[in-house]
C-alpha positions as CSV (number, residue, x, y, z in Angstrom):
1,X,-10.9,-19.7,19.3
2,X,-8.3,-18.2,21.3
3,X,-5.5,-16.5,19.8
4,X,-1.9,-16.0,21.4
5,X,-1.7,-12.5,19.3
6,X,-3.2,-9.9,16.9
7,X,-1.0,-11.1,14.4
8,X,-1.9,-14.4,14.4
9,X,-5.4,-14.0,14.6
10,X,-4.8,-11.3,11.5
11,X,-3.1,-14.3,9.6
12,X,-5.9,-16.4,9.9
13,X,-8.2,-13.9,9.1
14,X,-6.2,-12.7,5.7
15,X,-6.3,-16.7,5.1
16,X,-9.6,-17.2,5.6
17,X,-10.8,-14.4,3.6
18,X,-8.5,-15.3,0.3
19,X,-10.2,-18.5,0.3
20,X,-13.8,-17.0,0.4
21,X,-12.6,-14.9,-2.0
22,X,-11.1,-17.3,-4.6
23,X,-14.2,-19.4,-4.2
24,X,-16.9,-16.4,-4.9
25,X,-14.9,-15.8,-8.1
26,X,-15.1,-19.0,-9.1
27,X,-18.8,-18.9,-8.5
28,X,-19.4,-16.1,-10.0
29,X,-17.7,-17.2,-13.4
30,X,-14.1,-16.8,-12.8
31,X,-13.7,-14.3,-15.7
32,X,-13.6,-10.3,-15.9
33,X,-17.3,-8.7,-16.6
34,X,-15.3,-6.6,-18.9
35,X,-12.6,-8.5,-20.8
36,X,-13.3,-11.6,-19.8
37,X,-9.7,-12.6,-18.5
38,X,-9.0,-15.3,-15.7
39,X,-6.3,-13.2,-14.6
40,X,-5.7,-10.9,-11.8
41,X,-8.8,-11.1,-10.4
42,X,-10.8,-8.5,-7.5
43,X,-14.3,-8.4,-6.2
44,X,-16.1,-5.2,-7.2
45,X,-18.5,-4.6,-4.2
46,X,-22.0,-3.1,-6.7
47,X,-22.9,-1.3,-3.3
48,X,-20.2,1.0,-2.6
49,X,-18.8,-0.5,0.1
50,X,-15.1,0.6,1.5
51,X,-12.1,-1.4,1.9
52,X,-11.7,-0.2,5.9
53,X,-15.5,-1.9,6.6
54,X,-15.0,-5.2,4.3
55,X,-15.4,-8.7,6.3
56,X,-16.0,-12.3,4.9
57,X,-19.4,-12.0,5.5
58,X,-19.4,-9.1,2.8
59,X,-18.9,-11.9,0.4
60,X,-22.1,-13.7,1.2
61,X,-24.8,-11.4,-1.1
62,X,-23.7,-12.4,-4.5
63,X,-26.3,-9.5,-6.2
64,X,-24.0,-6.9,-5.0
65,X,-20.7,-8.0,-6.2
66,X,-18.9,-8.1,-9.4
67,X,-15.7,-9.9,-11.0
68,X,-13.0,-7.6,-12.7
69,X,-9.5,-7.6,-13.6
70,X,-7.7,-5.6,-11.6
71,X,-7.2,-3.3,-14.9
72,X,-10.8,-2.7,-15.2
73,X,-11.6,-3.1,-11.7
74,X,-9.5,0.3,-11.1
75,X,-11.5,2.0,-13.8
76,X,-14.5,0.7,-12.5
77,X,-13.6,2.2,-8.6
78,X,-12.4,5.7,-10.5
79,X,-16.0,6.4,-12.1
């Protein structure tokens, strides 16, 4: 696909990857692994990997990734 800018090929992209996102939670409970609450929800990434290196295709490996609250999922990232 060709895109007339970087922005709007960043749209898509941010678009794209909230829907990949949604649906992994959903497959992989839709609850926090700590509290249990449908609300709020992140991806925890088991394998350490940083925000500046994430893609889509980061999602794909379900044994590596975790469903928190972003309460707990900041607790989680600080140990």
């Amino acid at each position: 696909m060709v895109w007339k800018s970087k922005e709007a090929k960043k749209w898509y992209d941010k678009g794209y990857y909230q829907g990949y996102k949604r649906a992994t939670i959903d497959h992989l409970g839709g609850r926090c692994k700590t509290c249990k609450t449908r609300k709020r929800l992140q991806i925890h990434h088991t394998n350490g990997l940083c925000r500046q290196r994430r893609s889509v295709t980061d999602l794909k490996d379900l044994s590596v990734l975790e469903v928190y609250c972003k309460k707990h999922h900041d607790e989680v990232d600080r140990e």
